[in-house]
C-alpha positions as CSV (number, residue, x, y, z in Angstrom):
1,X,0.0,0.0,0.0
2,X,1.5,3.4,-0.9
3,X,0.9,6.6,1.5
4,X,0.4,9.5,-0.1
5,X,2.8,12.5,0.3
6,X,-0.2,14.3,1.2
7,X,-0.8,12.3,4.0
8,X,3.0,12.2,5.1
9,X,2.7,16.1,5.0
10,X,-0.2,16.1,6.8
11,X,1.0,13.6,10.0
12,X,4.3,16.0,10.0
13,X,2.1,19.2,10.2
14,X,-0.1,16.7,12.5
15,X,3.5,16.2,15.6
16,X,4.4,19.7,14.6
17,X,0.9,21.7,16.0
18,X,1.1,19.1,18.5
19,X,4.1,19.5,20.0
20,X,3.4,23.6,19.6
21,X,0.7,22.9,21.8
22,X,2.0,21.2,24.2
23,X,5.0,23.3,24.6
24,X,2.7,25.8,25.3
25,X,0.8,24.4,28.0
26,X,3.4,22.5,29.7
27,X,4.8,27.2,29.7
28,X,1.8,29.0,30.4
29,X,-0.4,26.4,31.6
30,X,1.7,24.1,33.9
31,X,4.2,26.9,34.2
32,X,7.4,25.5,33.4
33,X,10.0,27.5,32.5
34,X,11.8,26.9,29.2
35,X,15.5,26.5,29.3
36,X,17.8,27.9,26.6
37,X,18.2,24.8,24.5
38,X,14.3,24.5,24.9
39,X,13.7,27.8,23.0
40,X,16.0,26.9,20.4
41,X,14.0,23.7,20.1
42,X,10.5,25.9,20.1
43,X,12.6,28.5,17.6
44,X,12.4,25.5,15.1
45,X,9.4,23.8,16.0
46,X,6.8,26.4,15.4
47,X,7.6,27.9,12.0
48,X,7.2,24.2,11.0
49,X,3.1,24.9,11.9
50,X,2.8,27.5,9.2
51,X,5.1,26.0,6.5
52,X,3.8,22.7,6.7
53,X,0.1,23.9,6.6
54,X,1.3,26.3,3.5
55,X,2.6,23.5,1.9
56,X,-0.5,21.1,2.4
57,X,-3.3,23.5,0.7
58,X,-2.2,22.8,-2.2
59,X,0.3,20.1,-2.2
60,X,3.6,21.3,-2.9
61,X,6.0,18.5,-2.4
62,X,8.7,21.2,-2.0
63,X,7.6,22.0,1.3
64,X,10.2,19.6,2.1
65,X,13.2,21.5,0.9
66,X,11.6,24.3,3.9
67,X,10.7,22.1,6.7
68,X,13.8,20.0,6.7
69,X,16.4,22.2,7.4
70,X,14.2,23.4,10.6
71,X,13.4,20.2,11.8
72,X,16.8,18.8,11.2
73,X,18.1,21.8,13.3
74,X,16.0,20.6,15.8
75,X,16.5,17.1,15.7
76,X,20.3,18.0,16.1
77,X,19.4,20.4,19.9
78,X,16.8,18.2,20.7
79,X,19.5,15.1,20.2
80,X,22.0,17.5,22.4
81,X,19.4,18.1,25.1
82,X,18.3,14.7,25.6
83,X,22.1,13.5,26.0
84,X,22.5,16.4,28.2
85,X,19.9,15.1,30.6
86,X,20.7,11.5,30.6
87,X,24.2,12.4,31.5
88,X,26.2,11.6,28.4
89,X,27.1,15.2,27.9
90,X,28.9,16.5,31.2
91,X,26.6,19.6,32.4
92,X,29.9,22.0,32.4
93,X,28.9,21.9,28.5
94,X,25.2,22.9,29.1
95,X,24.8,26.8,26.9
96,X,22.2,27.0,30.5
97,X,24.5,30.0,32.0
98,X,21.5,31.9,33.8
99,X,17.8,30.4,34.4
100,X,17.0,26.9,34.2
101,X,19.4,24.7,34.2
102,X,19.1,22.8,30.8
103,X,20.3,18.9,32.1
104,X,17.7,19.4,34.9
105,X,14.3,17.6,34.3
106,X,11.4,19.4,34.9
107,X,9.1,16.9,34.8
108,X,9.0,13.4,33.8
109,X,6.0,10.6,33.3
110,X,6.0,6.9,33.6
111,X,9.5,7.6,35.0
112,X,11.2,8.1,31.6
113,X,9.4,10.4,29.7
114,X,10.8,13.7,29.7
115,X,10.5,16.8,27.8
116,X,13.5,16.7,25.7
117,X,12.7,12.9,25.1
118,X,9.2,13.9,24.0
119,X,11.1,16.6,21.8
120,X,13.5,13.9,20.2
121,X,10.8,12.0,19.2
122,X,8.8,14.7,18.0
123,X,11.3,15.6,15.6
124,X,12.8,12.4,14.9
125,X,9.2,12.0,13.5
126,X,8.6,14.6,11.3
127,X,12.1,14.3,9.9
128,X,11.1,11.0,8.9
129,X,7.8,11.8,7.3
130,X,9.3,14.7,5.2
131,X,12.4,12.2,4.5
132,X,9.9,9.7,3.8
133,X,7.6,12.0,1.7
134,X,10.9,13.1,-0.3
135,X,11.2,9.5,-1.1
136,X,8.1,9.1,-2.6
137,X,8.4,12.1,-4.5
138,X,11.2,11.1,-6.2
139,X,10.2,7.8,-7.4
């Protein structure tokens, strides 16, 4: 069965407005403060919103060549952040000078589910779909 790059778009866009949204709450809603490798992370994650929904109506399967360098640029902090946290990285290497602390974990469900995790996988995701999408594109 092939997907179509429609659809592929369209679950990218899908992560994208949610992770924007949930950013948002877990900030004004929850109240947790954003560290600084977290709004680098946001800085990439919510232009994808717009671009992806520009791209959808109508399909332009060139969308890709403006969503992947944003998403990849996330995937790379939100690869940084999540090794931060777990230790890999020493925290002496953290850009966190003043404010939150950005290997500290703010919160955390089912005792390994964290925010950067959730971050990691958000754009792990999408860079997948529009990978994926690309793919498709060119066959």
């Amino acid at each position: 069965m092939k997907i179509s790059g429609w659809i592929l778009i369209f679950a990218a866009w899908l992560i994208a407005a949610l992770s924007t949204l949930g950013a948002l709450f877990m900030g004004e809603v929850m109240g947790l403060t954003p560290c600084v490798l977290c709004w680098y992370q946001r800085i990439a994650m919510f232009p994808l919103v717009v671009v992806l929904a520009v791209g959808l109506f109508p399909l332009d399967a060139k969308v890709v060549r403006y969503a992947l360098p944003l998403s990849s640029t996330g995937l790379l902090l939100a690869t940084y952040h999540l090794l931060l946290t777990i230790g890999v990285i020493p925290e002496a290497m953290a850009p966190c000078a003043q404010g939150v602390p950005c290997g500290k974990i703010q919160a955390q469900w089912f005792g390994f589910v964290t925010i950067p995790l959730l971050s990691f996988v958000a754009f792990l995701s999408i860079n997948l779909l529009l990978a994926l999408s690309a793919l498709r594109k060119s066959q």
